[in-house]
VMD Tcl script that builds the backbone (N, CA, C; Angstrom):
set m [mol new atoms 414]
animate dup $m
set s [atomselect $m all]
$s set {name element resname resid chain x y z} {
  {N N UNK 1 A 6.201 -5.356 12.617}
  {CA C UNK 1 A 7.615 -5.682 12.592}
  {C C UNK 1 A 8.415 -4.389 12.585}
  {N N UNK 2 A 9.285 -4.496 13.444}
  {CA C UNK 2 A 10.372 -3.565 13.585}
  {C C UNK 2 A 11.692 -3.446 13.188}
  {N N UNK 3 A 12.313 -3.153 11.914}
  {CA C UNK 3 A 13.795 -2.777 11.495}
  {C C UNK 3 A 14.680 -1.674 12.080}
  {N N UNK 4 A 15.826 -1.703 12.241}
  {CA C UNK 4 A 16.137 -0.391 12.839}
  {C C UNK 4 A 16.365 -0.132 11.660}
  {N N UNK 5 A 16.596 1.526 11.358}
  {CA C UNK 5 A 17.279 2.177 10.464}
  {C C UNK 5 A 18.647 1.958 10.307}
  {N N UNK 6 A 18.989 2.529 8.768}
  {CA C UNK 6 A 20.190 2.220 8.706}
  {C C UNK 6 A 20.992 4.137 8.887}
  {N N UNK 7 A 21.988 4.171 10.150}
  {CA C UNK 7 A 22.097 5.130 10.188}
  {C C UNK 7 A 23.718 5.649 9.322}
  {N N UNK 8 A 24.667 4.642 9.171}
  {CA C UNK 8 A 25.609 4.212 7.460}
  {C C UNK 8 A 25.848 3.421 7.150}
  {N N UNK 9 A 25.209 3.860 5.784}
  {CA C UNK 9 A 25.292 1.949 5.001}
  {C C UNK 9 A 24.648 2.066 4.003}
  {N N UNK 10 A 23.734 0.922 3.673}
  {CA C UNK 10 A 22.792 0.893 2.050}
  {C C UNK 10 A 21.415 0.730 2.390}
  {N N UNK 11 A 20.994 1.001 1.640}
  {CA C UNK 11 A 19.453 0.299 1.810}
  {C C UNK 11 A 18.890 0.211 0.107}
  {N N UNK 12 A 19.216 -0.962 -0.351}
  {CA C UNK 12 A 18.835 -1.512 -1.831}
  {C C UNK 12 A 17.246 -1.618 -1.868}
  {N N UNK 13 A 16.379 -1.103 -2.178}
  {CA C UNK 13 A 14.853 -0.563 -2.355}
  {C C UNK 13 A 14.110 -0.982 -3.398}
  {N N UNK 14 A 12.873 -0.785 -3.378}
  {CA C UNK 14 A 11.947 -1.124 -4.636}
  {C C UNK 14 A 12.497 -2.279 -5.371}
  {N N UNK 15 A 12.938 -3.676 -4.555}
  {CA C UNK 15 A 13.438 -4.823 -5.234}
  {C C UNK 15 A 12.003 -5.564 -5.652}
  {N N UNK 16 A 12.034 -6.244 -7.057}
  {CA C UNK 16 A 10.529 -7.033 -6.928}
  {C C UNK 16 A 10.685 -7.946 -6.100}
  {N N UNK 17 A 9.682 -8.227 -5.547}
  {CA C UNK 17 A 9.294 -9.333 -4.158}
  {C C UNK 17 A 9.930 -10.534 -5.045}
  {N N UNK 18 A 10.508 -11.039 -4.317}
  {CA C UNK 18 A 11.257 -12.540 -4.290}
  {C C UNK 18 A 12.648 -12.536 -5.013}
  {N N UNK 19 A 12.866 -11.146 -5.531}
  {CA C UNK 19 A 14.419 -10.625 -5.726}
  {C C UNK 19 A 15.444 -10.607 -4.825}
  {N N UNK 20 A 14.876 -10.183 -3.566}
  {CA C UNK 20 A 16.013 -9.676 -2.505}
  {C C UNK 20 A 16.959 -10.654 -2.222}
  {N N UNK 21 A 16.751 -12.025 -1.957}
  {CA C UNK 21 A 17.507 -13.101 -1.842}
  {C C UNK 21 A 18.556 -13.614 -2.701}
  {N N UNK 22 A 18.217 -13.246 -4.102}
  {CA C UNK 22 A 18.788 -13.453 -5.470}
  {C C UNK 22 A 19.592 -12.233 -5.190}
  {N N UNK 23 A 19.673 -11.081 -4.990}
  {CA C UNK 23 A 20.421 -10.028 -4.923}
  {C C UNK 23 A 21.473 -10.398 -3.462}
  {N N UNK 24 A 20.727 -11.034 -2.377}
  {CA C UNK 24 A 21.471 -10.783 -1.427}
  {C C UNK 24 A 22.894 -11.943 -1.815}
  {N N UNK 25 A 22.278 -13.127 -2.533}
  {CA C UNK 25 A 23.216 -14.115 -2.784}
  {C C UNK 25 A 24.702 -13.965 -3.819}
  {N N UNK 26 A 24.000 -12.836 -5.036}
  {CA C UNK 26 A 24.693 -12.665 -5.971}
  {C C UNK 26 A 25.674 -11.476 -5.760}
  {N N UNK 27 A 25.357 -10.663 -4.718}
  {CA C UNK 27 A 26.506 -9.883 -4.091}
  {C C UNK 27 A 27.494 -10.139 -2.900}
  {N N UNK 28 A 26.846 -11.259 -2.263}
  {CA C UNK 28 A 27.954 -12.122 -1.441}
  {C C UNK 28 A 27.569 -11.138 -0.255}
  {N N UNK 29 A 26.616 -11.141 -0.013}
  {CA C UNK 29 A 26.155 -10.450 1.497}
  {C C UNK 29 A 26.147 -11.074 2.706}
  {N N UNK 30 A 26.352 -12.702 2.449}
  {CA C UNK 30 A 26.532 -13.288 3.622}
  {C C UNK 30 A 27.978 -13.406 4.146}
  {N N UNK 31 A 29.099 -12.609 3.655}
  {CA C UNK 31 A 30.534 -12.558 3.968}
  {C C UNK 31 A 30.808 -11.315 4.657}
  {N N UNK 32 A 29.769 -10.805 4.506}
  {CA C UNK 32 A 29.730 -9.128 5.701}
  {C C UNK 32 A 30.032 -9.715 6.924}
  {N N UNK 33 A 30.874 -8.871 7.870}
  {CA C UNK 33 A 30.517 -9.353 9.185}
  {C C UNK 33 A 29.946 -7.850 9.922}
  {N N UNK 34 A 28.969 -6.943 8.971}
  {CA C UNK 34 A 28.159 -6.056 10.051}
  {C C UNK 34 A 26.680 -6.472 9.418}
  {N N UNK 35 A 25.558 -5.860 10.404}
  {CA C UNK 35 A 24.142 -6.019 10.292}
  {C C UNK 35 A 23.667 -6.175 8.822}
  {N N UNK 36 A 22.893 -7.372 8.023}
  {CA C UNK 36 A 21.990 -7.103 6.433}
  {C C UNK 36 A 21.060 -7.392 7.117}
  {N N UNK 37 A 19.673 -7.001 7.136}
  {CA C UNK 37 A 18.593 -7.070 6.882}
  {C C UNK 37 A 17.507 -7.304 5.540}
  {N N UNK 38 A 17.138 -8.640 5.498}
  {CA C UNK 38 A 16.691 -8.870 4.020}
  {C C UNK 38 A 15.107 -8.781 4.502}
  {N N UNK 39 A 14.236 -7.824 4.060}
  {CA C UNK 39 A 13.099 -7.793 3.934}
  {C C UNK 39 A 11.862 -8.602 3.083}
  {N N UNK 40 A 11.218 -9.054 2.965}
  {CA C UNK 40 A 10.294 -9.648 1.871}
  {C C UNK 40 A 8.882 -9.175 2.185}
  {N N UNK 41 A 8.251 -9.138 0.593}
  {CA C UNK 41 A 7.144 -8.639 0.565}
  {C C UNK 41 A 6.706 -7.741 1.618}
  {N N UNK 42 A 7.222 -6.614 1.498}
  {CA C UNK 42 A 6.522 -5.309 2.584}
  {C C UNK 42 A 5.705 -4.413 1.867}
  {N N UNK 43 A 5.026 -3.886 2.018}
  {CA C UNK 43 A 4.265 -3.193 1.515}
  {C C UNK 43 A 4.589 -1.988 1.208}
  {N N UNK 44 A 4.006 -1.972 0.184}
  {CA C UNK 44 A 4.390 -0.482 -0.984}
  {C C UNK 44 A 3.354 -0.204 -1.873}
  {N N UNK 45 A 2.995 1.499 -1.882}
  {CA C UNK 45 A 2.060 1.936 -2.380}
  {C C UNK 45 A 2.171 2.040 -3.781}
  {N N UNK 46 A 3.420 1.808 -4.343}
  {CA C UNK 46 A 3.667 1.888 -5.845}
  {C C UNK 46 A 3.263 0.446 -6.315}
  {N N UNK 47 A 4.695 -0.345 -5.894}
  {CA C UNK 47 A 4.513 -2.031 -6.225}
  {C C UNK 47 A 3.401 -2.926 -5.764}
  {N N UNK 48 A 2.743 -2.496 -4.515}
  {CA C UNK 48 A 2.136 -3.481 -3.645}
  {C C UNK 48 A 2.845 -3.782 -2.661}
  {N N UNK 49 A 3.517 -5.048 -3.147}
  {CA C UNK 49 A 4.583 -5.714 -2.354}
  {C C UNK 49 A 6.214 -5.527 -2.816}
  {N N UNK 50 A 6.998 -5.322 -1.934}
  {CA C UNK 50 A 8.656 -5.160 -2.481}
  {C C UNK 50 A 9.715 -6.185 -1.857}
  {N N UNK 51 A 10.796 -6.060 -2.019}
  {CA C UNK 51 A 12.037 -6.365 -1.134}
  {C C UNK 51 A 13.350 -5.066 -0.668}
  {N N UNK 52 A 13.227 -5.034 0.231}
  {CA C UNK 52 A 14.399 -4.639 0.902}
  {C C UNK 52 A 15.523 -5.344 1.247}
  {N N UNK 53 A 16.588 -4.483 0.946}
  {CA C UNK 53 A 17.568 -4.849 1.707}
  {C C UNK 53 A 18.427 -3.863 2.101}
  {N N UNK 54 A 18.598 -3.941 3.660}
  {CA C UNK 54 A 19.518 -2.909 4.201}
  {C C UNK 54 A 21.051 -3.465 5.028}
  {N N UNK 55 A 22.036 -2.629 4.282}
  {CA C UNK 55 A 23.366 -3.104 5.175}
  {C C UNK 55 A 23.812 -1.807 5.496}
  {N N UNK 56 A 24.164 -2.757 7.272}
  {CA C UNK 56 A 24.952 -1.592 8.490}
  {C C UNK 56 A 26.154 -0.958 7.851}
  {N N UNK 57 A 26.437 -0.938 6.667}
  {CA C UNK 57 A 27.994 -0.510 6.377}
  {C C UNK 57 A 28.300 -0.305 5.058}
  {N N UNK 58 A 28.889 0.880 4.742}
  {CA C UNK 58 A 28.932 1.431 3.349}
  {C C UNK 58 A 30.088 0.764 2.541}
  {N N UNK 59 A 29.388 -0.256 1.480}
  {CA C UNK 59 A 29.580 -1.220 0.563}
  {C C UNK 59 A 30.238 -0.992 -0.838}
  {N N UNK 60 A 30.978 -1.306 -1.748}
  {CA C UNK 60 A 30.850 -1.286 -3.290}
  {C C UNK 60 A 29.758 -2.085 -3.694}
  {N N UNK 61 A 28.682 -1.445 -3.973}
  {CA C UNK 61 A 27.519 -2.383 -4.584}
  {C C UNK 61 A 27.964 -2.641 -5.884}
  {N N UNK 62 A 27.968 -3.801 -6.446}
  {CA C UNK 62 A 27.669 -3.771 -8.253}
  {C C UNK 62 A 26.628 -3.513 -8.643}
  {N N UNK 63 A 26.332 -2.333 -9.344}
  {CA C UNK 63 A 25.136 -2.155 -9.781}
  {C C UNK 63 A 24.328 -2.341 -11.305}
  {N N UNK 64 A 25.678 -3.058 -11.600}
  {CA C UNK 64 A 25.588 -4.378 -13.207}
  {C C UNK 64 A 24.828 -5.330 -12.367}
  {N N UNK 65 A 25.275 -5.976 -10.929}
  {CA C UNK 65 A 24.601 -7.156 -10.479}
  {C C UNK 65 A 23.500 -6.354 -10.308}
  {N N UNK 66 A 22.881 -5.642 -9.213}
  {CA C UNK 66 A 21.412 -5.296 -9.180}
  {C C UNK 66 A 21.037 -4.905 -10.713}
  {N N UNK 67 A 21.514 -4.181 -11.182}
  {CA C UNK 67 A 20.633 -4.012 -12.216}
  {C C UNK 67 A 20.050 -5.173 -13.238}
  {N N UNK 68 A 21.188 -6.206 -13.401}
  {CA C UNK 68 A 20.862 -7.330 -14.199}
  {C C UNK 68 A 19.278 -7.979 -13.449}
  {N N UNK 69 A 19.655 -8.479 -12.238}
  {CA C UNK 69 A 18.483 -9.242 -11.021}
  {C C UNK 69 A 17.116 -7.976 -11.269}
  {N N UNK 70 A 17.286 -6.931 -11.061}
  {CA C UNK 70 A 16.479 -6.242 -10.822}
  {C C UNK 70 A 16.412 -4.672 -11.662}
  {N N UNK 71 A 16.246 -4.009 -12.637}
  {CA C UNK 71 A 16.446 -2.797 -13.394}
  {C C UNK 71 A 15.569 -1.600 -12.450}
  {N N UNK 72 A 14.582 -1.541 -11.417}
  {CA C UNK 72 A 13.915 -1.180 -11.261}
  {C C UNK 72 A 14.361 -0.760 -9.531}
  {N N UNK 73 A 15.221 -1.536 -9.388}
  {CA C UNK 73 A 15.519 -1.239 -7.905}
  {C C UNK 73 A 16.596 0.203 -7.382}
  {N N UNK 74 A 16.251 0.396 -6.311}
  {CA C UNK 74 A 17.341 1.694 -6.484}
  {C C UNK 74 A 18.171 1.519 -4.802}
  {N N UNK 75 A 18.998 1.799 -5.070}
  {CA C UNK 75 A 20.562 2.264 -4.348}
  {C C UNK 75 A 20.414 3.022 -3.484}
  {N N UNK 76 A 20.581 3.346 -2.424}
  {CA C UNK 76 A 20.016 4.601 -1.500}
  {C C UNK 76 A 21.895 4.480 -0.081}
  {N N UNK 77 A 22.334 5.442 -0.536}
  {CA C UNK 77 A 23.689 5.800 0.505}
  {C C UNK 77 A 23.344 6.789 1.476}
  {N N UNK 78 A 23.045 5.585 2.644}
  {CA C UNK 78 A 23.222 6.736 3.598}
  {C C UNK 78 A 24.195 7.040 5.013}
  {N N UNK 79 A 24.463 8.105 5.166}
  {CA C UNK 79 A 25.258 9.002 5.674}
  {C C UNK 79 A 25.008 9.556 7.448}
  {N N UNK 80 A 25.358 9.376 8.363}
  {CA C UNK 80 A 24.183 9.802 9.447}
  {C C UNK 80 A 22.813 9.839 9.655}
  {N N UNK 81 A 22.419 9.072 8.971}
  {CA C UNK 81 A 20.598 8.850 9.301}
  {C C UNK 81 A 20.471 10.075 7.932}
  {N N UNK 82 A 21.174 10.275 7.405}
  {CA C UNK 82 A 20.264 11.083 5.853}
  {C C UNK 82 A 20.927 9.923 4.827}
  {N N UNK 83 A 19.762 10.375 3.972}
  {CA C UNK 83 A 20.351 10.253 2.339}
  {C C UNK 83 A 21.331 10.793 1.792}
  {N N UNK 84 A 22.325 10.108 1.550}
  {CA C UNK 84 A 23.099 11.425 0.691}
  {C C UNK 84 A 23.023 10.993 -0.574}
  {N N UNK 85 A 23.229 9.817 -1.257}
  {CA C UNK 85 A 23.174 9.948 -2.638}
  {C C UNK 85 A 22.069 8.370 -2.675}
  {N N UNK 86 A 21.142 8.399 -4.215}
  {CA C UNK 86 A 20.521 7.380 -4.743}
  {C C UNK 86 A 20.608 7.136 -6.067}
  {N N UNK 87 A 20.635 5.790 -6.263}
  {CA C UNK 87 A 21.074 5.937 -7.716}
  {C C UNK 87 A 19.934 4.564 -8.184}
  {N N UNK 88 A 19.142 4.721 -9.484}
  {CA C UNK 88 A 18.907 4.255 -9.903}
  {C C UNK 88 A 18.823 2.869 -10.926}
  {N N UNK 89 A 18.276 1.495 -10.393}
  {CA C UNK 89 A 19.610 0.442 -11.500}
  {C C UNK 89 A 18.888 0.507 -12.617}
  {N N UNK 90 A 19.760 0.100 -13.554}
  {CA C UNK 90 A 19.075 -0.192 -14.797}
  {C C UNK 90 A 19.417 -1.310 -15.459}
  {N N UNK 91 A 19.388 -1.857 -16.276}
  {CA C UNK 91 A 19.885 -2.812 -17.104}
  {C C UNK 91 A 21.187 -2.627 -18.279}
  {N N UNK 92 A 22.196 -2.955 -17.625}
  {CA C UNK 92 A 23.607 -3.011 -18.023}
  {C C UNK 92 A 23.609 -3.419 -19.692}
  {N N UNK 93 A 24.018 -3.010 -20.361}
  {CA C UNK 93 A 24.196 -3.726 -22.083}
  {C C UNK 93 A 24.996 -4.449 -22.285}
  {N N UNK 94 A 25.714 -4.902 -20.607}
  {CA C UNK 94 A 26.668 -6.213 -21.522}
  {C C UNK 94 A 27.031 -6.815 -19.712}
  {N N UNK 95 A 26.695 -7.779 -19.559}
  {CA C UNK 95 A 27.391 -8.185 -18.023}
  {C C UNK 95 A 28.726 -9.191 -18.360}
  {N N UNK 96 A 29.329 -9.286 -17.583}
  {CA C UNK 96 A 30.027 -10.088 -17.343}
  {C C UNK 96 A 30.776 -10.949 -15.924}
  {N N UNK 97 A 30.598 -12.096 -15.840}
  {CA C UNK 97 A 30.600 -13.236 -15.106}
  {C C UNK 97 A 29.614 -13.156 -13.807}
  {N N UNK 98 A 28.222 -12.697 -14.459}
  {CA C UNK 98 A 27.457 -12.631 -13.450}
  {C C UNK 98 A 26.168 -13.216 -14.013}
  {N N UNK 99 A 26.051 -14.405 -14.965}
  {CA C UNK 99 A 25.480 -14.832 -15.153}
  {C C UNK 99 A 26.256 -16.172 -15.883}
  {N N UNK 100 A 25.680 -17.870 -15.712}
  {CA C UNK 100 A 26.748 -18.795 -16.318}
  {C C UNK 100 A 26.211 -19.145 -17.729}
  {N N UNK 101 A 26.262 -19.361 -18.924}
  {CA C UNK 101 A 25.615 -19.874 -19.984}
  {C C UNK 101 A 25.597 -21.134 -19.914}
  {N N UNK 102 A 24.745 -21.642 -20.258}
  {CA C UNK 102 A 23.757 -23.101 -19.943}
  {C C UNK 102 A 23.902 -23.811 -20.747}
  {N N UNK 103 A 24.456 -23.218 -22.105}
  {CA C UNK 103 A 24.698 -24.192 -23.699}
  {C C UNK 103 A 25.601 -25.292 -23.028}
  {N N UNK 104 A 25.239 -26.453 -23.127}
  {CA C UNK 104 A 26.750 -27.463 -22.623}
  {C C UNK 104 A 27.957 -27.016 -23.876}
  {N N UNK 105 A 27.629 -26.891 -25.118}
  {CA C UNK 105 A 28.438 -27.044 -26.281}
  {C C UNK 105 A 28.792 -25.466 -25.880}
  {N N UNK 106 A 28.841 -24.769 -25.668}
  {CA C UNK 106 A 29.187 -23.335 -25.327}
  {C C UNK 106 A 31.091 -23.887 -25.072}
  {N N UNK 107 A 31.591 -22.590 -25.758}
  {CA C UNK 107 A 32.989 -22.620 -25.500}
  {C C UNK 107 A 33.256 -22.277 -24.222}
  {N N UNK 108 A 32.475 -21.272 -23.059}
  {CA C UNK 108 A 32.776 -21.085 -21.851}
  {C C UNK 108 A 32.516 -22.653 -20.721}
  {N N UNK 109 A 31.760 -23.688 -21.296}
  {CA C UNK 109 A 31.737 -24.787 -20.897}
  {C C UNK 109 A 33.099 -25.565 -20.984}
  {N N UNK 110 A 33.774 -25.206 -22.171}
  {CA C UNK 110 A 34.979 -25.885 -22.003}
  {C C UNK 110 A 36.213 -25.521 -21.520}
  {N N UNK 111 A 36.096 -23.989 -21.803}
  {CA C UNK 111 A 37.151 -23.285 -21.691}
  {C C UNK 111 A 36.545 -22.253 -20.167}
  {N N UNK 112 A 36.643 -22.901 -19.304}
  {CA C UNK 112 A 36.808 -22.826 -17.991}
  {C C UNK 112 A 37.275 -20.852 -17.526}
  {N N UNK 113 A 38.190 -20.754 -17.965}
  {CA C UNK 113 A 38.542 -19.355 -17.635}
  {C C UNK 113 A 38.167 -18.156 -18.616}
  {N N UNK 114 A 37.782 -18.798 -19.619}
  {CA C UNK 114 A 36.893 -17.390 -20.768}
  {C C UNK 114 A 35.670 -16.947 -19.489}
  {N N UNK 115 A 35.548 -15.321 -19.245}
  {CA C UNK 115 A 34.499 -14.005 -18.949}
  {C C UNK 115 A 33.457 -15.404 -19.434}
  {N N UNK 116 A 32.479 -15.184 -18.972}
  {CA C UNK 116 A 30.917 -15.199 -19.442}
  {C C UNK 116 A 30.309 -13.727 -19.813}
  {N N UNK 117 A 30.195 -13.636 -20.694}
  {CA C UNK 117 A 29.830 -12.559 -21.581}
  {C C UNK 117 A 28.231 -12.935 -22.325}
  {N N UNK 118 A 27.521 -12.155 -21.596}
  {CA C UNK 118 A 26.225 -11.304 -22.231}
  {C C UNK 118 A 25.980 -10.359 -22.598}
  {N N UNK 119 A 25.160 -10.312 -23.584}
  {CA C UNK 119 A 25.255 -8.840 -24.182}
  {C C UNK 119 A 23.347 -8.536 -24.158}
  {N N UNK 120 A 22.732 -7.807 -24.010}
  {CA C UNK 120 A 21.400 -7.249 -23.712}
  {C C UNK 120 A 20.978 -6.872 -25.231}
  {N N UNK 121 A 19.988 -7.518 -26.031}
  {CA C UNK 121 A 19.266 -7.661 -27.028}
  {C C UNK 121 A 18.162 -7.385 -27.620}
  {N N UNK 122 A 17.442 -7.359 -26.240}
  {CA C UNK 122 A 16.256 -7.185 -25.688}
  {C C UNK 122 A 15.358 -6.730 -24.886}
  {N N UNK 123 A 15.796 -5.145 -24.805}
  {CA C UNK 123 A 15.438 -4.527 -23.321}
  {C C UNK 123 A 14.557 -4.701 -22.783}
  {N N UNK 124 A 13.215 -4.355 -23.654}
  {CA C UNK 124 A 12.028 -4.121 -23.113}
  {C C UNK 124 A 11.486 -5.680 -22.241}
  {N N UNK 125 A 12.019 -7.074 -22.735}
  {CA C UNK 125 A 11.881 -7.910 -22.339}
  {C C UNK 125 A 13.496 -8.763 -21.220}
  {N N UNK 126 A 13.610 -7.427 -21.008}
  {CA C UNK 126 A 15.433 -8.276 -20.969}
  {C C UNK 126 A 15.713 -8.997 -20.816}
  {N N UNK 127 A 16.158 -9.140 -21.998}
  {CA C UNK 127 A 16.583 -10.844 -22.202}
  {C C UNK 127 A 18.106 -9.943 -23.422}
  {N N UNK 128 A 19.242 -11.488 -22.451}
  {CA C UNK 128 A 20.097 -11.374 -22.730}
  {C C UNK 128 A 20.886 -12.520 -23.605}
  {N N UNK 129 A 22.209 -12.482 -24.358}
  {CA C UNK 129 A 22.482 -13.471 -25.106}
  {C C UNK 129 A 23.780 -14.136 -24.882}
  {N N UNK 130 A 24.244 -14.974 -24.764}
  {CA C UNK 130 A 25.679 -15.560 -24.884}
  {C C UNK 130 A 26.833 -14.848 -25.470}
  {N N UNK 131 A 27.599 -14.152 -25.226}
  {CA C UNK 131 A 28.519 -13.559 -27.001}
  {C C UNK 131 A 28.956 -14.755 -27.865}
  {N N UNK 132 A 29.004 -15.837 -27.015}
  {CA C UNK 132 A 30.036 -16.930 -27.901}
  {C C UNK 132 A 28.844 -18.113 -28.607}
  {N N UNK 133 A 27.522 -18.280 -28.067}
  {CA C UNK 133 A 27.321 -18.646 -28.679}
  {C C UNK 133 A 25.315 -18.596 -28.593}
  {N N UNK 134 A 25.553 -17.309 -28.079}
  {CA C UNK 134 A 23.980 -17.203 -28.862}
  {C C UNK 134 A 22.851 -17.412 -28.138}
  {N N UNK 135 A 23.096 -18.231 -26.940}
  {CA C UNK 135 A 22.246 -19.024 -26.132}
  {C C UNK 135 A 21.128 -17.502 -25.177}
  {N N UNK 136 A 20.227 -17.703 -25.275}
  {CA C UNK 136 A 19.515 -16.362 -24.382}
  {C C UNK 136 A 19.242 -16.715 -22.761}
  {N N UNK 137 A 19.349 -15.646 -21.902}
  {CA C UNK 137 A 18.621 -15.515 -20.767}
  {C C UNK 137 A 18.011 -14.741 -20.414}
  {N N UNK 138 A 17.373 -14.569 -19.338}
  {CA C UNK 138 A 16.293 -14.085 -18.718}
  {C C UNK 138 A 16.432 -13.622 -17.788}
}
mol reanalyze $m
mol bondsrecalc $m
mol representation Tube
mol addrep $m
């Protein structure tokens, strides 16, 4: 299989296999109107298997959203067929409205326009918590 390069734009890297879709959805990549390329399971000598994703056109990535989906994935800006900058995601200590809380009794269930607010508890397992009422995710 053949991708072209991306000669400016992104190329979101080292995603775990079956991430890329979850990333491509949660950044709204299907409202681009230049080239994404979503890769699955390609091969990699670190992971095994990865996800890619590359866009024709230099983006504001959230990198609270990748990092939440994925801590491990990295950012890659490039510039004329080089790299110019990469940045590493990690896991954010507090997201907000990028994840919904599931408690039905949750005050963001009722109250419609309150942030969804998580706060990170649990790195090593990240797992995150409700602020309002406690509820964890994953």
């Amino acid at each position: 299989m053949n991708i072209d390069s991306v000669k400016n734009g992104i190329v979101i890297d080292h995603i775990k296999p079956g991430k890329g879709m979850e990333i491509y959805e949660k950044l709204n990549l299907k409202e681009l109107e230049c080239s994404v390329a979503i890769i699955t399971n390609a091969k990699s000598k670190k992971m095994g298997k990865k996800d890619i994703i590359k866009i024709d056109k230099n983006i504001e990535v959230s990198m609270e959203m990748v990092g939440f989906i994925d801590s491990k994935a990295t950012i890659n800006i490039v510039k004329e067929d080089k790299l110019i900058e990469k940045y590493h995601a990690k896991l954010p200590s507090n997201i907000v409205n990028v994840a919904n809380c599931q408690n039905p009794r949750c005050i963001t269930s009722l109250e419609k326009e309150l942030d969804q607010i998580f706060e990170l508890t649990d790195e090593e397992n990240e797992i995150y918590r409700c602020k309002y009422c406690e509820m964890s995710i994953k």
